[in-house]
C-alpha positions in Angstrom: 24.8 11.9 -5.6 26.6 10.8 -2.4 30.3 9.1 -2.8 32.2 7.5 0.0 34.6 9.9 1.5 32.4 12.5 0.6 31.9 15.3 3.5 28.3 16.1 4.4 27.5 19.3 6.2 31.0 19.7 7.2 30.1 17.2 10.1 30.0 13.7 8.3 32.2 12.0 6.3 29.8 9.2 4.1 31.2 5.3 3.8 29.5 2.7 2.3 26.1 1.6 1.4 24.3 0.0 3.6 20.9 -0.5 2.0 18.4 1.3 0.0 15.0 1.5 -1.1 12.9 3.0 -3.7 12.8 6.5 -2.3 16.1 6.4 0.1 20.0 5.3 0.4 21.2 4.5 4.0 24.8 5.3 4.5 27.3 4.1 6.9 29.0 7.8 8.2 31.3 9.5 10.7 31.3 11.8 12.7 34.5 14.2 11.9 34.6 16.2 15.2 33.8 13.1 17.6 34.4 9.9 15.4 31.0 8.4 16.7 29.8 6.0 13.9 26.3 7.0 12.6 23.8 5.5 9.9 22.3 8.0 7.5 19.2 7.7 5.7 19.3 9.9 2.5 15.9 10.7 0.9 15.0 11.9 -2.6 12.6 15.3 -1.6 11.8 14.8 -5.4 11.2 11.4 -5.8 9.0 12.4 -1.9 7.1 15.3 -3.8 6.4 13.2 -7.0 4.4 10.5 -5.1 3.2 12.5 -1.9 5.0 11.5 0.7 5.7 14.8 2.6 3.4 14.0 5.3 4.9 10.3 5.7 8.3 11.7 6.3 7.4 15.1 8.4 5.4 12.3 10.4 8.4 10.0 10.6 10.2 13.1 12.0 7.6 13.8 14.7 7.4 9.8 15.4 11.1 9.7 16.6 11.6 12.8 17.8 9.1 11.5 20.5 10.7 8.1 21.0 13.7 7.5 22.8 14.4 4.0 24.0 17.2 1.3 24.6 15.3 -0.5 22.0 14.2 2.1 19.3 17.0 3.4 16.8 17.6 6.4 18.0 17.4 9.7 15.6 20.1 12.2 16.6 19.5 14.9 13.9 17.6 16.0 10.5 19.3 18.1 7.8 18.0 19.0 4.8 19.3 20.2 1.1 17.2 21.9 -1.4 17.4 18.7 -3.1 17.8 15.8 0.0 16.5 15.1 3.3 19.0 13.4 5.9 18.0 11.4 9.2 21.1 10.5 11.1 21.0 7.9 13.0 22.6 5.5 15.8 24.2 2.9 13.5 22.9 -0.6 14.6 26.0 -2.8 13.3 23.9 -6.3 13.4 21.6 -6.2 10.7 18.1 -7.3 10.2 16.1 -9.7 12.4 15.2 -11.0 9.3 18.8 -12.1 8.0 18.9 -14.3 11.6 15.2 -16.1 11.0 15.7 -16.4 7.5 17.7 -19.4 8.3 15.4 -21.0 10.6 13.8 -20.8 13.8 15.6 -19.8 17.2 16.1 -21.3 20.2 13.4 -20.4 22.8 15.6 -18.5 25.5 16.8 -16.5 22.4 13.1 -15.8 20.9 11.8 -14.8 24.5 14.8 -12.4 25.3 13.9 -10.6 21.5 10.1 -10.7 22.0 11.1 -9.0 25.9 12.7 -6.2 24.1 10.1 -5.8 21.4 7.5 -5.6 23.8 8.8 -3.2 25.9 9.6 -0.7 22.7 6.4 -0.8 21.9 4.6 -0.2 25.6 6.9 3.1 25.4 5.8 4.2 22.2 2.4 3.2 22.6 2.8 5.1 25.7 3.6 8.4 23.7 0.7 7.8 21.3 2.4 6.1 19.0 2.1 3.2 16.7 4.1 1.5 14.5 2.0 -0.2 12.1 4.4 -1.9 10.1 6.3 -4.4 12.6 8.0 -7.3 11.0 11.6 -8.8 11.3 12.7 -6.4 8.4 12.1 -3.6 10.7 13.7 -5.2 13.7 17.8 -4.8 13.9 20.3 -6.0 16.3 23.1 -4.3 17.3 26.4 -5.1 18.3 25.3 -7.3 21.8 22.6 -8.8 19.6 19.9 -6.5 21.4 16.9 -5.4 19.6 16.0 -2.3 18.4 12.7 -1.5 16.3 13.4 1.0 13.3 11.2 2.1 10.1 8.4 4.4 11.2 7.8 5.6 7.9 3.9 4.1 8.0 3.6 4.7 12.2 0.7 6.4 13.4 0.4 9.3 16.4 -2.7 9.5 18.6 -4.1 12.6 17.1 -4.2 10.6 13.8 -7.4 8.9 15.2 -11.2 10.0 13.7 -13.8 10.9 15.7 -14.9 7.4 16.7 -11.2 7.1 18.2 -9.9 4.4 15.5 -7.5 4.7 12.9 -8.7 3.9 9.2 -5.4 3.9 6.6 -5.1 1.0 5.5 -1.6 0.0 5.9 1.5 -2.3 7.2 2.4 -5.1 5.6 -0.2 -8.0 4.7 1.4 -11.3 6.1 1.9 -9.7 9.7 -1.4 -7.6 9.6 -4.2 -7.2 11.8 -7.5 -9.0 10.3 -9.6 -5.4 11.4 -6.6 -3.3 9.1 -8.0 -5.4 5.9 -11.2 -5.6 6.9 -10.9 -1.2 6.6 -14.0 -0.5 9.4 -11.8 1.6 11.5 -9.1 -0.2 14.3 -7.0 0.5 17.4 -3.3 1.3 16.7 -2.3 -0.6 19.5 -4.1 -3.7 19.3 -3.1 -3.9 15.8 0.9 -3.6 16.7 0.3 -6.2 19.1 -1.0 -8.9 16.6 2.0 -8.0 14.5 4.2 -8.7 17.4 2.4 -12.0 17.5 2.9 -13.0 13.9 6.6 -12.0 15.2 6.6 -14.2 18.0 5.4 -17.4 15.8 8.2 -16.6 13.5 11.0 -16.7 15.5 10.3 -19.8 17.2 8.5 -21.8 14.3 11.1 -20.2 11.3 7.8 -19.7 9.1 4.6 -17.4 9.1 1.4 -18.9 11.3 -1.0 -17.7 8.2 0.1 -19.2 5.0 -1.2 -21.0 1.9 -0.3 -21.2 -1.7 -3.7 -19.2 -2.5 -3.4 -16.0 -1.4 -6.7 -15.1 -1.0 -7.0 -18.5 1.6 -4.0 -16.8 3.4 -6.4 -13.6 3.9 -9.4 -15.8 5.2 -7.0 -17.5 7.6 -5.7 -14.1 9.2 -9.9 -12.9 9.3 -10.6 -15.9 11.4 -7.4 -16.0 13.1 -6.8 -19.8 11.7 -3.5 -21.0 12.6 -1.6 -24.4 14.0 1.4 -24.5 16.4 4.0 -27.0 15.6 4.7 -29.6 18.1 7.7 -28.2 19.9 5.6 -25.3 21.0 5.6 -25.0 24.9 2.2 -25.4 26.2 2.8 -22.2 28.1 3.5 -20.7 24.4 0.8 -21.7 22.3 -1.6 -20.0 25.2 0.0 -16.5 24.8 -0.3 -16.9 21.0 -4.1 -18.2 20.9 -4.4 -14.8 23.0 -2.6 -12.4 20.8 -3.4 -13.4 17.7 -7.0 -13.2 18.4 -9.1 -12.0 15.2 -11.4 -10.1 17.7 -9.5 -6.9 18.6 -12.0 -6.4 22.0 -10.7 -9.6 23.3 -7.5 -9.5 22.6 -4.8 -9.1 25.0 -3.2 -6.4 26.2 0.7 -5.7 26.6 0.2 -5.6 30.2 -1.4 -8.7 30.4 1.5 -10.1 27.8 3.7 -8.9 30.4 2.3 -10.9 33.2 2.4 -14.3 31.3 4.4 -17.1 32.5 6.2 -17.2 29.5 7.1 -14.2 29.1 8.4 -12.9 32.6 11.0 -16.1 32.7 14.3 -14.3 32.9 12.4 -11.0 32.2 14.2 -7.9 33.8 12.1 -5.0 33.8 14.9 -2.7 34.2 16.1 -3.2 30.3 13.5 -1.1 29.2 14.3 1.9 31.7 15.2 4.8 29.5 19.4 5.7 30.0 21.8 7.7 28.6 23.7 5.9 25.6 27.4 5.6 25.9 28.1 7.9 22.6 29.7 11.4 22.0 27.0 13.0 20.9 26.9 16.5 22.1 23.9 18.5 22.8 23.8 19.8 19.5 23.8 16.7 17.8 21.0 15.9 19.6 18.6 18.5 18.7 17.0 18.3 15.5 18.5 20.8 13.0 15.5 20.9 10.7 17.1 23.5 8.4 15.5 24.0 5.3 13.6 20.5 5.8 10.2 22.6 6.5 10.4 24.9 4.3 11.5 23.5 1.5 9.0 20.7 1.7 6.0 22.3 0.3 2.7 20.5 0.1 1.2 20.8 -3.5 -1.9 22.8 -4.2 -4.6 20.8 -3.5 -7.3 20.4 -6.9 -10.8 21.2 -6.3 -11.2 17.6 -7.1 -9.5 15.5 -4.8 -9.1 11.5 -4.8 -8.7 8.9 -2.4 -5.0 8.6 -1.5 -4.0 4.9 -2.2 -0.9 3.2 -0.6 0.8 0.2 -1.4 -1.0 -2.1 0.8 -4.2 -0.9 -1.7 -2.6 -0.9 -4.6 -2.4 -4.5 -3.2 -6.1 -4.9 -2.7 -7.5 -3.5 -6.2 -5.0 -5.9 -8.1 -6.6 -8.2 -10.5 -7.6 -11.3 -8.6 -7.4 -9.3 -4.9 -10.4 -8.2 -4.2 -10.6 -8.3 -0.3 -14.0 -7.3 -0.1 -16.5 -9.9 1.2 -13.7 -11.8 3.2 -15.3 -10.9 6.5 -18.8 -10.7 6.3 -21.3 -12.0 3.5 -21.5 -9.6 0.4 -22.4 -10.7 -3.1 -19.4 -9.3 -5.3 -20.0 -6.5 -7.9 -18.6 -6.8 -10.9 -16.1 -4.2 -12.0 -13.5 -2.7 -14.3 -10.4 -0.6 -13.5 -8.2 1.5 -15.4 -5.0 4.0 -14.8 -4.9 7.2 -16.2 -2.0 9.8 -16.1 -4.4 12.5 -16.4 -5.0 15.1 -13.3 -7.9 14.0 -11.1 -10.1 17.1 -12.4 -9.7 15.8 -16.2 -11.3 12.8 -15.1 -13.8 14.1 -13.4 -14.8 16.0 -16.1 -14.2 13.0 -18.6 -16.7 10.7 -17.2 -19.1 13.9 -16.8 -19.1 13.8 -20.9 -19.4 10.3 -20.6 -23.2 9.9 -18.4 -24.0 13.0 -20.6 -23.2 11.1 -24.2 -24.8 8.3 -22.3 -28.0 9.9 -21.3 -26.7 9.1 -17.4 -27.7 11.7 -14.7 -24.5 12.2 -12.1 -26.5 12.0 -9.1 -24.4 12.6 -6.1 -20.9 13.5 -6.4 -18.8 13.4 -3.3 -15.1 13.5 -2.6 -13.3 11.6 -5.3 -16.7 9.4 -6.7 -19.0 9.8 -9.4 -22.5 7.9 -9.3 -23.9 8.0 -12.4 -27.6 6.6 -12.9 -29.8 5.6 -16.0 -33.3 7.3 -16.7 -35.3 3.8 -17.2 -36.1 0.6 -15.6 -34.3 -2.4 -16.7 -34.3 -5.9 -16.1 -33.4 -5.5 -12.8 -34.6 -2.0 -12.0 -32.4 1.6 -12.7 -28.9 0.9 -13.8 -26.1 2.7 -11.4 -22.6 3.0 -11.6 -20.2 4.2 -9.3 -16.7 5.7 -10.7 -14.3 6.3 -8.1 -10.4 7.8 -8.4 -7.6 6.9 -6.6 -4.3 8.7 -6.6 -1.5 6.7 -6.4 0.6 9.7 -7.4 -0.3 13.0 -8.0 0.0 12.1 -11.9 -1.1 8.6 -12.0 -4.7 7.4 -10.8 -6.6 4.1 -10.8 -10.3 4.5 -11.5 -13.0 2.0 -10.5 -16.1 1.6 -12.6 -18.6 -0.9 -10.7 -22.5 -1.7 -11.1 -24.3 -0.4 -7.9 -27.6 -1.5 -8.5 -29.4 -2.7 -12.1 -28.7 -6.0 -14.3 -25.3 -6.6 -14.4 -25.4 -8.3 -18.5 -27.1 -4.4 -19.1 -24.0 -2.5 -17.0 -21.4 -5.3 -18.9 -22.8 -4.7 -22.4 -22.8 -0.5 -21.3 -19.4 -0.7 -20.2 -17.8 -2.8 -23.4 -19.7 -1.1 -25.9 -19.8 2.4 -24.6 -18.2 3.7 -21.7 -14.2 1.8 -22.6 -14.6 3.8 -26.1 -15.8 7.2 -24.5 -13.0 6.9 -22.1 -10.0 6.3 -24.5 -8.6 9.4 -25.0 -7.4 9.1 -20.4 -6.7 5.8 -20.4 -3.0 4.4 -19.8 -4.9 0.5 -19.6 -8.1 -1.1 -18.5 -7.9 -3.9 -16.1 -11.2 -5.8 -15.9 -11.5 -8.2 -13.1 -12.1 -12.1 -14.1 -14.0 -13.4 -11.2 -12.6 -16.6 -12.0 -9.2 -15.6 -12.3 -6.3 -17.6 -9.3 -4.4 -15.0 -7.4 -0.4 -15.4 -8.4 1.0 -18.0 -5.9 3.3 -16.8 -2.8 6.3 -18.6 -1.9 6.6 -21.1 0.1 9.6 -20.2 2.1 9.9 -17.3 4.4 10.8 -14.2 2.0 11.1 -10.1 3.1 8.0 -8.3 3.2 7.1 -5.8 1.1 5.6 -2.7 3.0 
């Protein structure tokens, strides 16, 4: 546990807390041989190895040891523990976008000169392959001049991340200031995505509220999919153009940074040299700024992978399977299968084997099998043809999974009576609790005011 006044590393001495998160403790430091102030981000490798974030953070590493920018927090070094990881950092003394919006909208001149510098941060790092993916006011601080700089690139992307057809397909960021193609999970352009989110951006600093909202949730959703929003009357003309254009719903069409950057709006007062890269005024010496990795790789040891292995599921669809968020069918026509879902603190391989016992008990043939799903199909003709069932495991952590159970083809009272009578029974003995969806159900209502956003 870190104290204040405690050394680190015989190079920093630790002050206060500056914020914290589930998995990491940012400290104010300094730096004992040059006094520079620093900000240190302190991360759990336990808490990291419990859920399975060693990729996120290795890729957090790479991410900012390829970006350096007037208006990216700048990472000077990594050190490592057998039992912590820390990123030191320049220490931006302003604090949060957020904390500055919260309170209402901005004055134009003020929104423009922020949007300016956000831009340009991410044209460089989309330059170096890289994507954010999880740009919102929360991950925007100001320093002491009240300039800009984009931090947070825990969920960013690099270029190689891409699949074959040259999109990315993790679903991730953070819902309110997400692309509509992210949720709709076919596959999207990094870039054009972080664009959109610096749209939603845009509309928040000069309207003090989010352009998609509504007390139902799932109405928020259809808003973003169809790119339904309404300008307030003090909008510029000039503004509400640039918005319509990047907060377009079709990705092909939308527009590019460079054509952001030729807009009248946004060239007023616009000096291009801002976002020239420069030496910082600090004391950091050449040593500080190479990254001392230490034990960092080595100790960080990805877990043997089980013969079974389950769809990795992140927040933003943890989000998605709740009860009442099912975002399937939001941007194209598809009648909704029912479906159950349960959690299990069983290993992905005990399940497997579980539901195996299960179509057996049940006289079910497991037809096809592939990475993480189980179909399971009857041996007669119902109603409504063969009954089929699809079971399919997500890890959340590699100890806790969420299993879907959904009718795939067959009569859905045969699959309902099946499910309640014997499959919930069979399946006791792994289950932590079932969570059957009610189609009727209302999604929990957002608030109305502007509030942080969860990543």
């Amino acid at each position: 546990m870190e104290n204040k006044g405690s050394i680190l590393m015989q190079r920093y001495e630790l002050g206060r807390l500056l914020g914290q998160g589930t998995f990491a403790k940012v400290y104010y430091a300094r730096n004992i041989k040059t006094a520079q102030s620093v900000a240190i981000k302190v991360i759990d490798k336990e808490k990291v190895l419990k859920v399975g974030m060693t990729e996120q953070i290795k890729r957090e590493i790479s991410v900012m040891r390829l970006v350096r920018h007037p208006h990216v927090v700048q990472l000077y070094e990594v050190m490592a523990t057998k039992s912590k990881i820390y990123f030191v950092m320049k220490h931006v003394k302003g604090g949060e976008l957020f904390n500055k919006i919260a309170k209402g909208k901005v004055k134009q001149d003020l929104a423009r000169k922020y949007f300016q510098q956000l831009i340009g941060a991410v044209d460089y790092c989309h330059s170096r392959g890289v994507y954010h993916r999880d740009l919102k006011p929360e991950n925007l601080l100001l320093d002491e001049n009240g300039n800009l700089k984009v931090s947070d690139f825990g969920l960013s992307a690099l270029a190689e991340s891409k699949w074959q057809d040259g999109l990315l397909h993790t679903t991730c960021g953070t819902p309110a200031y997400v692309a509509p193609e992210v949720i709709s999970r076919k596959g999207y352009d990094g870039a054009k995505t972080d664009i959109w989110s610096c749209g939603v951006i845009l509309f928040v600093l000069l309207a003090g509220y989010l352009p998609f909202h509504d007390s139902n949730l799932m109405e928020m959703y259809r808003k973003i999919g169809r790119g339904e929003f309404k300008c307030p009357t003090w909008f510029p003309s000039d503004v509400r153009r640039l918005l319509c254009r990047i907060l377009d719903p079709n990705p092909s069409t939308r527009i590019s940074i460079s054509k952001i950057m030729e807009s009248s709006w946004f060239r007023k007062g616009y000096d291009p040299t801002q976002n020239k890269l420069e030496t910082e005024n600090t004391d950091v010496t050449p040593q500080d700024t190479d990254f001392f990795v230490g034990t960092c790789d080595n100790s960080i040891q990805d877990g043997k992978q089980e013969l079974v292995k389950p769809t990795y599921l992140n927040a933003f669809d943890i989000i998605s399977l709740s009860e009442g968020f099912d975002l399937s069918g939001l941007f194209e026509d598809t009648d909704h299968i029912r479906e159950a879902r349960f959690t299990s603190a069983q290993p992905a391989s005990t399940i497997i084997s579980k539901l195996e016992d299960v179509a057996r008990l049940l006289k079910l043939k497991v037809k096809k099998k592939d990475e993480g799903v189980l179909k399971l199909e009857g041996t007669k003709v119902g109603r409504k043809g063969v009954l089929a069932i699809d079971a399919e495991i997500f890890e959340i952590t590699p100890t806790f999974h969420l299993i879907e159970v959904k009718k795939s083809s067959g009569d859905t009272l045969e699959y309902q009576n099946l499910l309640k009578q014997e499959i919930r029974p069979a399946l006791k003995d792994i289950v932590w609790a079932w969570q059957v969806d009610q189609q009727q159900q209302q999604p929990p209502q957002p608030q109305p005011q502007l509030q942080p956003q969860p990543a």
